[in-house]
N, C-alpha and C positions, 0 to 999 in steps of 0.2 A: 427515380434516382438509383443509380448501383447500390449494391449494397455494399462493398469493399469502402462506399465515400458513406456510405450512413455507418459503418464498422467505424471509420477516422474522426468522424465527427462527434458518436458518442464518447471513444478515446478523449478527445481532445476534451471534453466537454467534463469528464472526472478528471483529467489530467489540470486541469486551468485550475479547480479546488485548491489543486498544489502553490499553485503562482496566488491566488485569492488569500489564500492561509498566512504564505511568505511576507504579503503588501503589511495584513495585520500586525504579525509579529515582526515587524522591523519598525513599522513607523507608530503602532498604537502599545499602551504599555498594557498589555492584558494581564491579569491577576494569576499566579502559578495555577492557583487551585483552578481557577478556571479551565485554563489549560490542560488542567489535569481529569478534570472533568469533563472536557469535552472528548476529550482523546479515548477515557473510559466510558464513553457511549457510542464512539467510534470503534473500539474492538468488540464492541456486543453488536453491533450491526453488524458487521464484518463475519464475525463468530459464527450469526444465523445464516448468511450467504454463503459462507463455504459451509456448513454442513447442508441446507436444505437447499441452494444451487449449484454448489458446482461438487461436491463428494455425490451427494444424491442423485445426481444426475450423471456421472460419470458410471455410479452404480448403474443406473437404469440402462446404460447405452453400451457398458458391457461388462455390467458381471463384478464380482468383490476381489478379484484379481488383479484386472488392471486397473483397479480405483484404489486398492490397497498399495499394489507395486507404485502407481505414478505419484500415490500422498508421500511414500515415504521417500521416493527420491524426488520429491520435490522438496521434503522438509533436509534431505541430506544436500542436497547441492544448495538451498540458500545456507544451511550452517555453514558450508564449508567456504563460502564468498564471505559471509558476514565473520567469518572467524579472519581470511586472511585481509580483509579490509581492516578490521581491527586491532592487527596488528600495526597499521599503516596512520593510524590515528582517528578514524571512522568510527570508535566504538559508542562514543555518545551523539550520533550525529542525529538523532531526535532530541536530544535536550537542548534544554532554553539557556542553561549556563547559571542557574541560580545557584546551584552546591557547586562550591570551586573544585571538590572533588572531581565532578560528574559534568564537567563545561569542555565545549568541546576545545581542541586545541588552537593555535593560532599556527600560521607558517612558519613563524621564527621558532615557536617552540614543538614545532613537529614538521620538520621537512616532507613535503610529500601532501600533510593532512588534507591541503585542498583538494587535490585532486580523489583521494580516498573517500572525501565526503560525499563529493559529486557521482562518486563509481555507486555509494552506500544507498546514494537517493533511486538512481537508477535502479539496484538492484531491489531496493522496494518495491518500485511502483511498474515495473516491468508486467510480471505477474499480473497485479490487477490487470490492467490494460489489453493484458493477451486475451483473459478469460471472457472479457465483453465482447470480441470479435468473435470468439467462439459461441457464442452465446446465439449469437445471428445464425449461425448454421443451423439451430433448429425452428422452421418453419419461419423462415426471414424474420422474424420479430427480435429486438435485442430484448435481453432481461432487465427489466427495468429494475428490478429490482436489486442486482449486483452494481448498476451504473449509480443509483441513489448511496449503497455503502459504499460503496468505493471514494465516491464524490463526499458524503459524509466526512468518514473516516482522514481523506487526504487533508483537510482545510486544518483537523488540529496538529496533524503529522508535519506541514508546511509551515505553519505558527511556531511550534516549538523550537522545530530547526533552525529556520529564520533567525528568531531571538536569540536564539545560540550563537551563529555566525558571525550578529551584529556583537555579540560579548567578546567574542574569542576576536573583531576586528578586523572581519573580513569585509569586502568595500561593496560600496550597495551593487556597481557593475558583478561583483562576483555571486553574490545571494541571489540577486534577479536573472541574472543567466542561468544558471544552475538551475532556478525551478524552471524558467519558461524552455529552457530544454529538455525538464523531464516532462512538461504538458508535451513537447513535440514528442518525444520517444514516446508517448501516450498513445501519441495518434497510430504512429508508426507501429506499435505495436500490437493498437485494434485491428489495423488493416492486417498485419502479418497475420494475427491470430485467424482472423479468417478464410484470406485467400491461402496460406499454405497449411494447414488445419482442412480446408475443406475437404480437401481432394483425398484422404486421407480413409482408412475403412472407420466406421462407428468405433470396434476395439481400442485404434490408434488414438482416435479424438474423445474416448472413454479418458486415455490413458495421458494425456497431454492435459484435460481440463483435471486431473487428480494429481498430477505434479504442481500446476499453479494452484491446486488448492493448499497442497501440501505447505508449498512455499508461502502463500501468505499465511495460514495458520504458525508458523515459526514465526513469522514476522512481526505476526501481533504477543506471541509469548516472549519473544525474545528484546523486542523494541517498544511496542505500543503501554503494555500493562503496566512492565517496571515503571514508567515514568510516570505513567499515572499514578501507581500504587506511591511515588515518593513524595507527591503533595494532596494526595487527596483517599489515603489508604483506609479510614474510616468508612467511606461512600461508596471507593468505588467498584464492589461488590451490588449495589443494588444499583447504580447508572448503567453498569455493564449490561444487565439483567433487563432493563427498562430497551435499553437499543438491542438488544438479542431480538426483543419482545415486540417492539415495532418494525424491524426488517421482518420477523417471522410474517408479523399482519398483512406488511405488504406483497409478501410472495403466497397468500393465501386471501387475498383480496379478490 
């Protein structure tokens, strides 16, 4: 099998997590703390993948340069998306809608928000997705190990949101398109990450896997934690720590 359709298919395969997560959290009433807890062992998985796959390995392939230069313009260009999505009414679009404060908006009370949620989801899950097709460029094998957090990670990311949507009133056609289009931009995005990444010198594909590091590490400080720290702030220091601690196992299995 090419490996450009085995790059789409493990895409597709963390991406789906997303649409899996969404099913849960619209039609099952899952318990915040839950929620909150699963989400906080999905950024300690997450946490160990980019630091010992994709930072650590952007080091190895070239140098603290361009792993330093691509972490922080990767943590600079998703701020600068997630700030002006935010503006657009995207800012809670991982919450479930339990604190009316912190619920995401509805159409009538935010012109635009649908589309800003759907841009918000995207520019989450983009990232992951690139970095598994990269992944394949070293010695065809993909990292199993990023594909498990990523997959992880998405199912509470897809739940929380979901529950939000169906608060704020948006229609199941719109919640279930939105994820099953970001599983596609998944695929879409494994396969990018590889075939134009490959050709590319070791520096370049150093410096492109430390941007999408960069970028998801924002993504779990700025999205992932708060929302867990807001129903489950007691715990979710050692759940963190527990999923840090089984991603490690497994990229050292």
């Amino acid at each position: 099998m090419a490996e450009w359709i085995q790059a789409g298919g493990w895409g597709l395969l963390a991406g789906s997590a997303l649409l899996l997560g969404a099913v849960c959290g619209y039609w099952l009433r899952v318990p915040q703390k839950a929620i909150a807890l699963v989400m906080a062992f999905g950024s300690g998985v997450l946490l160990s993948a980019v630091s010992f796959e994709l930072i650590g390995e952007a080091y190895d392939q070239g140098g603290l340069g361009p792993a330093a230069v691509g972490t922080v313009a990767g943590a600079a260009a998703y701020t600068t998306g997630n700030v002006w999505l935010a503006r657009r009414g995207a800012r809670h679009r991982k919450r479930s809608g339990h604190h009316p404060r912190q619920a995401q908006p509805s159409e009538q009370g935010h012109n635009g928000s649908g589309l800003a949620l759907a841009l918000g989801a995207l520019l989450d899950g983009v990232p992951e997705s690139a970095v598994i097709g990269v992944s394949l460029l070293e010695g065809g094998a993909v990292s199993l190990v990023t594909v498990a957090a990523v997959f992880i990670s998405n199912i509470p990311e897809g739940l929380s949101s979901a529950a939000g949507m169906k608060k704020a009133g948006r229609s199941k056609g719109y919640v279930f398109g939105v994820w099953a289009a970001i599983a596609a931009a998944s695929t879409v995005s494994a396969i990018l990450g590889y075939t134009v990444v490959g050709g590319f010198s070791p520096a370049v594909v150093a410096a492109v896997t430390a941007v999408a590091a960069g970028a998801i590490l924002t993504m779990i400080a700025d999205t992932m934690i708060p929302e867990a720290f807001q129903e489950a702030h007691l715990a979710i220091g050692l759940v963190t720590v527990c999923g840090f601690l089984v991603s490690f196992a497994l990229s050292h299995a």
